[in-house]
Structure formats: C-alpha cells, structure tokens
ZAKESE-865733 format. One record per residue (C-alpha): residue in one letter; residue number from 0; y, x, z. Coordinates in pm, whole numbers, plus 32768, in hexadecimal, padded with zeros to 4 digits. Each point is the difference from the previous one (the first is absolute). Layout:
BEGIN
<aa = A; i = NUM; py = Y; px = X; pz = Z>;
...
REM end
This chain:
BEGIN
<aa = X; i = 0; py = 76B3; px = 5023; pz = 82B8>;
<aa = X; i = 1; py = 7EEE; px = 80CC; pz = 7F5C>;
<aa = X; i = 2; py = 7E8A; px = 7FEE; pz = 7FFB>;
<aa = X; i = 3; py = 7FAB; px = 80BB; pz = 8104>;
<aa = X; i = 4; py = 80BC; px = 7F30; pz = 80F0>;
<aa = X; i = 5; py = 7F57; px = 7ECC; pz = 7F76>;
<aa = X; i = 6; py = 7E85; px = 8070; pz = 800E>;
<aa = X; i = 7; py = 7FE3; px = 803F; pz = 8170>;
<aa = X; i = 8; py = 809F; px = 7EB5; pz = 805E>;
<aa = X; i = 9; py = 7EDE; px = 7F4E; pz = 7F46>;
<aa = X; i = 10; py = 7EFA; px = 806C; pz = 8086>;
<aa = X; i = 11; py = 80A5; px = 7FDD; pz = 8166>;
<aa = X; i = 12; py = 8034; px = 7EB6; pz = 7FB1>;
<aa = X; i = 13; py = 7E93; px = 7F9E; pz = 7F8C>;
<aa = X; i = 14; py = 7F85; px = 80BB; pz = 8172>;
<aa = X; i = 15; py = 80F8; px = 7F39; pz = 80E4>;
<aa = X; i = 16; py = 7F50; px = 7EA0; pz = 7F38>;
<aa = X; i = 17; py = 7E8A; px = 807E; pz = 8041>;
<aa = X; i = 18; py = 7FBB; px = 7FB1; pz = 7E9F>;
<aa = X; i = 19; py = 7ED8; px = 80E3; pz = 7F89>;
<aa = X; i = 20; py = 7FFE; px = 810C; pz = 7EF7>;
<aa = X; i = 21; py = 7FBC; px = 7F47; pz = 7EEF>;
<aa = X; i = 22; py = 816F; px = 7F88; pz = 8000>;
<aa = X; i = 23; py = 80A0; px = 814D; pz = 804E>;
<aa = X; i = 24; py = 7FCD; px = 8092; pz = 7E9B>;
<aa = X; i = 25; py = 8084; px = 7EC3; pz = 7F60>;
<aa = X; i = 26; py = 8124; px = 8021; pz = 80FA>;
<aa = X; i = 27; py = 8046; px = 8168; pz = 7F99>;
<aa = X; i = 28; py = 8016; px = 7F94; pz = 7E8F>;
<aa = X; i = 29; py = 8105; px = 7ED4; pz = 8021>;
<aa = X; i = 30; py = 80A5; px = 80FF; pz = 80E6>;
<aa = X; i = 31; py = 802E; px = 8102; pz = 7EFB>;
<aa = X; i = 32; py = 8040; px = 7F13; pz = 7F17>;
<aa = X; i = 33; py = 8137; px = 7F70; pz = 80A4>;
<aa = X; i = 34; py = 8079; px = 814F; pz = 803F>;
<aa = X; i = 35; py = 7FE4; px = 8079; pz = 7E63>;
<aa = X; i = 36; py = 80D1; px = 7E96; pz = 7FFD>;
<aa = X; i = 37; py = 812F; px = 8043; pz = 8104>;
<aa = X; i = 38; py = 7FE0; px = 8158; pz = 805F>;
<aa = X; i = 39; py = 8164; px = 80C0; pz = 7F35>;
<aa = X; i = 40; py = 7FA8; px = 80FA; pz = 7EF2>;
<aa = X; i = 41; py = 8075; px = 8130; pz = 8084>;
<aa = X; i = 42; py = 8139; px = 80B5; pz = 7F2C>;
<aa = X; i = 43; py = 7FB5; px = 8122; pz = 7F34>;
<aa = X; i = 44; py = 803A; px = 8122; pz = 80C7>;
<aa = X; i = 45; py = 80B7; px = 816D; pz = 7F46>;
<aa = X; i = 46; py = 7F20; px = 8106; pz = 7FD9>;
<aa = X; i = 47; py = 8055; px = 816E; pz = 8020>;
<aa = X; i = 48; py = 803E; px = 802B; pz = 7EB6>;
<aa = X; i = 49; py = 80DC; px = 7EED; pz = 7FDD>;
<aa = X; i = 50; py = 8028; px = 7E75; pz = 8010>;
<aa = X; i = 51; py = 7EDB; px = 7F22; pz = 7F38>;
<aa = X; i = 52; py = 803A; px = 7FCC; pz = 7E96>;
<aa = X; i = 53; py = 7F95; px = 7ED0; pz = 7F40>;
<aa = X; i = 54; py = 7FC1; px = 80A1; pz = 7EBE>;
<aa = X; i = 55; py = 7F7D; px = 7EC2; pz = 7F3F>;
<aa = X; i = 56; py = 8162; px = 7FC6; pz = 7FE1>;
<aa = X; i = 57; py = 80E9; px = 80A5; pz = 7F49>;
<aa = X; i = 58; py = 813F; px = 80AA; pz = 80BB>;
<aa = X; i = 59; py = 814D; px = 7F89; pz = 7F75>;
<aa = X; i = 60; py = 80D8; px = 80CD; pz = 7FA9>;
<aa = X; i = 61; py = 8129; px = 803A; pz = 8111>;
<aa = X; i = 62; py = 8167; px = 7F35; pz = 7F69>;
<aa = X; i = 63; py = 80EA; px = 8126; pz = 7F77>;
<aa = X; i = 64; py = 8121; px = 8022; pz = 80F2>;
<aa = X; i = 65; py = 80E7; px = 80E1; pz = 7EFA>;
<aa = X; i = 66; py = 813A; px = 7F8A; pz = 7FCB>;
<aa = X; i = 67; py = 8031; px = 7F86; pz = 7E7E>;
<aa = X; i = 68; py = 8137; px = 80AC; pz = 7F65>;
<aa = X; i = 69; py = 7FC7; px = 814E; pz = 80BE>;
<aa = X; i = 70; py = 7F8B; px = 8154; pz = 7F7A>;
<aa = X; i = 71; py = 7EB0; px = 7FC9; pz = 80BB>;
<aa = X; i = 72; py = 7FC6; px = 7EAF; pz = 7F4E>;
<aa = X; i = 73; py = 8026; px = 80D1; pz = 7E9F>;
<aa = X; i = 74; py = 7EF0; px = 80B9; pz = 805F>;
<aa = X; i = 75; py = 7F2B; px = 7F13; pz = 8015>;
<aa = X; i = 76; py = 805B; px = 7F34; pz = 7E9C>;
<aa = X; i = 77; py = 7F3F; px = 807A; pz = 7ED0>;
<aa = X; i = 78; py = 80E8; px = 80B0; pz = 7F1C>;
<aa = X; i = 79; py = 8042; px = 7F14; pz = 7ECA>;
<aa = X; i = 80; py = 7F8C; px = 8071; pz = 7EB3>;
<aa = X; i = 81; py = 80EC; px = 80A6; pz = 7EFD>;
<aa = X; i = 82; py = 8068; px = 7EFB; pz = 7F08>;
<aa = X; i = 83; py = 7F52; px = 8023; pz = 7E9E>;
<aa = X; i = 84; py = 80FE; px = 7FFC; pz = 7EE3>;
<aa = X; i = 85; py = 7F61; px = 7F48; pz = 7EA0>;
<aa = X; i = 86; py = 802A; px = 80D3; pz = 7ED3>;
<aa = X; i = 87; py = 8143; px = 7FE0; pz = 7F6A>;
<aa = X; i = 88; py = 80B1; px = 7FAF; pz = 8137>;
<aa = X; i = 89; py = 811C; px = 807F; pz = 8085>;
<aa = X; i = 90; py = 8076; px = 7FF5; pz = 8127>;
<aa = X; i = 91; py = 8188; px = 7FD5; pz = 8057>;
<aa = X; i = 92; py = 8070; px = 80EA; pz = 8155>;
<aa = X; i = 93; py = 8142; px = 8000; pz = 80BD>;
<aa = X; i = 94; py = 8028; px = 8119; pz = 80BC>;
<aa = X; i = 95; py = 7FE7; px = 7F62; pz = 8150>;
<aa = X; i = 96; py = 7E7B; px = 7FCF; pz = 7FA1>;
<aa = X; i = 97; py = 7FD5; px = 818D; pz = 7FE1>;
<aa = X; i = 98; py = 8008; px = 7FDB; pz = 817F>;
<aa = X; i = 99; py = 7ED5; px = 7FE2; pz = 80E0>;
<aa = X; i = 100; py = 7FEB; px = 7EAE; pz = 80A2>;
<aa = X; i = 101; py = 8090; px = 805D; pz = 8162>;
<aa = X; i = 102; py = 812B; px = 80BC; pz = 7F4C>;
<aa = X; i = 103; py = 805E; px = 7ECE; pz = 7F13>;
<aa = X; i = 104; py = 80C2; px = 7F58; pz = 812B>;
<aa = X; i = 105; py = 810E; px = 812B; pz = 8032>;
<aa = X; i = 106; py = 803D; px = 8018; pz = 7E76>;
<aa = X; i = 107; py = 814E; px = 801E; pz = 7F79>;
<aa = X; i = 108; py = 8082; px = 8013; pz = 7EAE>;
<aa = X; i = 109; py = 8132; px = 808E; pz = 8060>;
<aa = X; i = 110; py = 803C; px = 814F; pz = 7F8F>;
<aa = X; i = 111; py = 8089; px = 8116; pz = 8136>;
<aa = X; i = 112; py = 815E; px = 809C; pz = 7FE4>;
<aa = X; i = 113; py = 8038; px = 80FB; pz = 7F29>;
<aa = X; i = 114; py = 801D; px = 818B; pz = 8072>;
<aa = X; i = 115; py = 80DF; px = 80BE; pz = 7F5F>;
<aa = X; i = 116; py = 8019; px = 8182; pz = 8073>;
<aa = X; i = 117; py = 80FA; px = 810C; pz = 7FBA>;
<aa = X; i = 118; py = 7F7C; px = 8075; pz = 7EBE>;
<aa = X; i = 119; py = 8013; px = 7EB8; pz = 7F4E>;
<aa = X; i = 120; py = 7F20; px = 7FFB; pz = 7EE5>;
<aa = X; i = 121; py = 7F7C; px = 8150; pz = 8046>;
<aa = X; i = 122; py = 7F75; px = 7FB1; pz = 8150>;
<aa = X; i = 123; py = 7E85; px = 7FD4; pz = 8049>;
<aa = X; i = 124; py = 7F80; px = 7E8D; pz = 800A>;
<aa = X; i = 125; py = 7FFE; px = 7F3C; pz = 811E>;
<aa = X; i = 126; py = 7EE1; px = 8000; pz = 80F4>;
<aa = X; i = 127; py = 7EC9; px = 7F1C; pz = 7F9C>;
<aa = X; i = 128; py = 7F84; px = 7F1F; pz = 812A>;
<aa = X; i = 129; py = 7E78; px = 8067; pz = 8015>;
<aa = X; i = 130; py = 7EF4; px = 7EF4; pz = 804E>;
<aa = X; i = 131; py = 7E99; px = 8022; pz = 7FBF>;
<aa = X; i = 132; py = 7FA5; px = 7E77; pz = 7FE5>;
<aa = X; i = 133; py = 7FAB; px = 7F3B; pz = 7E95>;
<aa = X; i = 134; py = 7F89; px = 7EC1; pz = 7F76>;
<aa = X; i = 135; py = 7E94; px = 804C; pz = 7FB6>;
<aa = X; i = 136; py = 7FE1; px = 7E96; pz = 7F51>;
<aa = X; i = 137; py = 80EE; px = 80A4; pz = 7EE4>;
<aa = X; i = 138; py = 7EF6; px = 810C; pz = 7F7E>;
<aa = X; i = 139; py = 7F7D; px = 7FE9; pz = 7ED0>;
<aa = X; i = 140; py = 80E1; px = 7E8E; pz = 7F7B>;
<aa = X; i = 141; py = 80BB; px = 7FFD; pz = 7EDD>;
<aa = X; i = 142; py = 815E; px = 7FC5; pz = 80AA>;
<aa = X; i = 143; py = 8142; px = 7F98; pz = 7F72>;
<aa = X; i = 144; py = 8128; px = 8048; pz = 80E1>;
<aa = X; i = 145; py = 8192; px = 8048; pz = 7FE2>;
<aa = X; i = 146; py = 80A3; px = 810F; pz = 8078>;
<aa = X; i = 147; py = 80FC; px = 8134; pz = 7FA9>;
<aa = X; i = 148; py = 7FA8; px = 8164; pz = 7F6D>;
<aa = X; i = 149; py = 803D; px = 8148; pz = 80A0>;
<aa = X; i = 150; py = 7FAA; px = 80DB; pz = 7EDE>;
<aa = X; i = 151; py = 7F2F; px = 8124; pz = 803D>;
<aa = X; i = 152; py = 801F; px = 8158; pz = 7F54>;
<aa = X; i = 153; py = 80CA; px = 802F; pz = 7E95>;
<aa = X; i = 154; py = 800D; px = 7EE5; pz = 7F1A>;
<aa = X; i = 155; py = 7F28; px = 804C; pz = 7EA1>;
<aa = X; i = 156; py = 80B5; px = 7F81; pz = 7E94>;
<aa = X; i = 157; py = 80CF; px = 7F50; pz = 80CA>;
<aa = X; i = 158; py = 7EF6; px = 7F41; pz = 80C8>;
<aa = X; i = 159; py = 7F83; px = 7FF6; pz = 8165>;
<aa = X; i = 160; py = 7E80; px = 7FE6; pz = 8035>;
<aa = X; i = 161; py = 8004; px = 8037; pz = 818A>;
<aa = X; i = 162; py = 808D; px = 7F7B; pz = 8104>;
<aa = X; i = 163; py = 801E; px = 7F46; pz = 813D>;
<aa = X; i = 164; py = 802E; px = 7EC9; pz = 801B>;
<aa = X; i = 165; py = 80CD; px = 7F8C; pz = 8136>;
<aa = X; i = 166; py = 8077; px = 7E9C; pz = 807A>;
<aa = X; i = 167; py = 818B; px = 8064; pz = 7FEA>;
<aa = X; i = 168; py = 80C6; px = 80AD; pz = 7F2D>;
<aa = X; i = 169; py = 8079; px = 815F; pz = 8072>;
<aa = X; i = 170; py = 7ED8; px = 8054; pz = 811C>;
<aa = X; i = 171; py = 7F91; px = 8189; pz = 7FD0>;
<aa = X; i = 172; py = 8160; px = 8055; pz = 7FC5>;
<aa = X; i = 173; py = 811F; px = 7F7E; pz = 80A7>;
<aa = X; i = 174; py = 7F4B; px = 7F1D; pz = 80CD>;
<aa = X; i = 175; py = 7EA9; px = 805B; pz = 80C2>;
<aa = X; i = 176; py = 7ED2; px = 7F92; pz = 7F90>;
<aa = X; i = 177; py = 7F36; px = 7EE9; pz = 803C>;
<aa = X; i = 178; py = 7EAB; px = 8055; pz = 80BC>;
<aa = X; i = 179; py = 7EED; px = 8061; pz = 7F27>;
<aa = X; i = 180; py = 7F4D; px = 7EB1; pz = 801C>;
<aa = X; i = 181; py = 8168; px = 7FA3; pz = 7F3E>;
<aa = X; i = 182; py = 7FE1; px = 80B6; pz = 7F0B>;
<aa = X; i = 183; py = 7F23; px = 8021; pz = 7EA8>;
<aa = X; i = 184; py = 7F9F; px = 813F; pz = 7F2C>;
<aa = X; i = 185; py = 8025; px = 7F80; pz = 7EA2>;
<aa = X; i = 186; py = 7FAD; px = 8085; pz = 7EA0>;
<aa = X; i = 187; py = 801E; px = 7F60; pz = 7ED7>;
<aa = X; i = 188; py = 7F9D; px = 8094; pz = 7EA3>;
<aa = X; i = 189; py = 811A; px = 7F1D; pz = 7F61>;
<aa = X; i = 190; py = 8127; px = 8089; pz = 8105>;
<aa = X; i = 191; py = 8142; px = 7F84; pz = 802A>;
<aa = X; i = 192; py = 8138; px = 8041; pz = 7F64>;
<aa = X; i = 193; py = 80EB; px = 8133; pz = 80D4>;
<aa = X; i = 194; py = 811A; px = 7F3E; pz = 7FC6>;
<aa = X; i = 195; py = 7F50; px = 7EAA; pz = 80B4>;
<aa = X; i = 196; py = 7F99; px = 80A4; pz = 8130>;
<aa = X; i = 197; py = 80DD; px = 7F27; pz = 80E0>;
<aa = X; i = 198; py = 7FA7; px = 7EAB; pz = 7FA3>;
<aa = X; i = 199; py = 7EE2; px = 7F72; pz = 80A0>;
<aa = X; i = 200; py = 7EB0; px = 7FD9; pz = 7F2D>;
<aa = X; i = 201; py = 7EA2; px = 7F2B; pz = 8018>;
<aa = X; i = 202; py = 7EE3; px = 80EA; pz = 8010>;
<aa = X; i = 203; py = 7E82; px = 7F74; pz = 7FB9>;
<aa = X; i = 204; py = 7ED4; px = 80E9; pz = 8058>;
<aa = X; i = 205; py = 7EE6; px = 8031; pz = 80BA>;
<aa = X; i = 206; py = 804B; px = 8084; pz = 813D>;
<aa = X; i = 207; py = 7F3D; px = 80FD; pz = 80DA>;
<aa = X; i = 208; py = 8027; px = 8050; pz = 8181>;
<aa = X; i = 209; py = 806C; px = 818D; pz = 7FA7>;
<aa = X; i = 210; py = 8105; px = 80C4; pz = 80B8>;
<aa = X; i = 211; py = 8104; px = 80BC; pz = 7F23>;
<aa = X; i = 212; py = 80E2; px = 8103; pz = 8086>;
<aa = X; i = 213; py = 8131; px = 80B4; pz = 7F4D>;
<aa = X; i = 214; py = 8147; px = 8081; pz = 8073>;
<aa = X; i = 215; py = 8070; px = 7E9B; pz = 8027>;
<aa = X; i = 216; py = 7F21; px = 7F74; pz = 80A9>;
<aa = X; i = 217; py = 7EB8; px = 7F49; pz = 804E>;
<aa = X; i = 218; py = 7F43; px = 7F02; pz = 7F84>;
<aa = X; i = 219; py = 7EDC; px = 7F34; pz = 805D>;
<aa = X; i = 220; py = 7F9C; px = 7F41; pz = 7EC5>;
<aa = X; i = 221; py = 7FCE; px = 8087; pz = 7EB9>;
<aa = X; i = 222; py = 8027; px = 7F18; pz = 7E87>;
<aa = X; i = 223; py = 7F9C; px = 8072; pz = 7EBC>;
<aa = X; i = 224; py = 810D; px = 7F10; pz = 7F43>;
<aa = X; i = 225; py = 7F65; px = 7F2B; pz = 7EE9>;
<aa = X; i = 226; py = 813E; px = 7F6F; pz = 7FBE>;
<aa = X; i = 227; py = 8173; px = 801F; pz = 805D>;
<aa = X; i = 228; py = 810B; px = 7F31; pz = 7FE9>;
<aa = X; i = 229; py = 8178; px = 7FBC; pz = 8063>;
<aa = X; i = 230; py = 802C; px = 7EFB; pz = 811C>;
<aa = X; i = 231; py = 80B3; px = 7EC0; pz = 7F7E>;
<aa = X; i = 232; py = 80DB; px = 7F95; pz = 8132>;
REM end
C-alpha cells in the first residue's frame, strides 16, 4: 500500500473522533511514518534506453562456453613463446619434430614404394608431394639430426658440398620424395666423400626456415653444416 492511500485515511479518522486540529498534524506524521515503514519499495522500472545498471559494481565477465580441444578454443590460448637455446647448445631433431604440431599425429617413418618407369635410370624423378607447412620453433637453433644425402649437382675433388638431406635412402630418385617440410638443403664446406653417399650421416648446423628448389625437389629448411659425420648404427 503506498502513501497516498495512507494519508487520506488519517485524517478521516481524526474527523470521525471529533478530536481538534491540534492532533491532526501529529496524526499525519505517525501516518507517514508507518507508511515509509511497510509501504514496498517499488522495483526499478527499464528505461527506454535500456534496463537500470548498478555501475558501483563491476560486471563479471560472462563464463566462456568454447569447447576446450577445438579450433575455436586455440584461438583463444596465447601462443607459447619460442624456446631460447643457451650458447653452445645443440639441439637433437628427429624428423617427426620438423612437423607442425597438428601434423605430428599422422607421421610415418616409412618410406612409399618405389616408381620405377620405362626408362630406368634415365627416367625423370618421381613426383615430390608439395606442402606449404613448417616448424617455425626450428629457425635459427643449432640442430643436430640424421638423415640420408641426395647429392646435388657434380661432385668437386671427389667431394660433395650440397645436398639434400632426406629421412630414407633412395627418395628423389627411385622413390618420391618426402614433402618439403621432410627434407633439408645442406652445405657443408668439409663435403662428403662420392663414394659414401649412401650411408647415412649426422649433420650439426644452424638451421634456417628457407625454401630450396632444384630439379629434385623441395625443401623447407635450410643447414649450413658445421660438422658432418657417419651415423654409427
């Protein structure tokens, strides 16, 4: 019941008791009083503009309903920090790790078939898979990582100074070649022996995110070789 309700049924009430008006005013007052007491405080009503805002609070933030694990939850994760490497360190890769993340899980280190054609040796080399994805964590760090060479251009005094280096023996040949995030441009000022080319070697060097292209094939990473040497099995 509000005050307006309240007031008029006061002073009614002081008339029907004949009491004079000295009493009325002080009638009026407990009146209005009582009604401050019990009368409901009316809701806040919306405005045009839109509903009443307490702003001596603070809105919260509404609870995030993305789905961890999906593509939309990666958007909203910070992207971590490439790792620093301490002088003198070296870093030991597998060629799975060449990968981004979200290709790691289909990796195999099985090498495909291989294609002969009808010319044999003189035929063109297979076909290279092409892919446009890298490990961006691998730039710059001085990496040591085993593999096989696919020499490139004429050996010098008996040496070769450039060349891929591939995860199986054979690939740019006979058998097609692996992607070019699976594969690494390679020179080294020491070379390898012509004769050696089909044992599998260590290489150490810093490596750089740099595509290479020759007749061959494609690669994604690029080494200048500090040091190479023959893989003990």
């Amino acid at each position: 019941m509000g005050r307006i309700s309240v007031l008029p049924r006061a002073l009614l009430a002081a008339a029907a008791l004949g009491m004079g008006a000295f009493w009325v005013p002080a009638l009026v007052v407990a009146a209005a009083a009582a009604a401050s007491q019990t009368a409901p405080v009316p809701a806040a009503k919306a405005s045009v503009s839109g509903p009443v805002v307490n702003r001596s609070v603070a809105p919260k933030a509404a609870p995030s309903k993305t789905k961890p694990g999906t593509a939309a939850a990666a958007k909203n994760v910070r992207p971590k920090s490439k790792p620093k490497q301490k002088p003198g360190e070296v870093l030991d890769v597998d060629w799975r790790d060449l990968l981004p993340d979200n290709e790691r899980s289909h990796y195999s280190p099985v090498a495909p078939p291989p294609q002969h054609g009808r010319l044999g040796e003189g035929g063109p080399p297979a076909p290279q898979k092409q892919t446009t994805t890298f490990n961006d964590e691998l730039g710059e760090m001085v990496v040591k990582m085993p593999g096989f060479v696919v020499p490139i251009g004429t050996p010098r005094d008996g040496l070769v100074t450039e060349f891929f280096l591939v995860p199986y023996i054979g690939a740019c040949i006979h058998v097609p070649p692996p992607p070019p995030n699976q594969m690494v441009y390679v020179t080294s000022a020491s070379g390898i022996a012509a004769d050696a080319i089909h044992e599998a070697y260590w290489v150490t060097g810093k490596m750089r995110i740099e595509s290479r292209t020759t007749s061959l094939g494609t690669a994604a990473y690029a080494v200048s070789a500090s040091k190479v040497e023959l893989y003990e099995y």
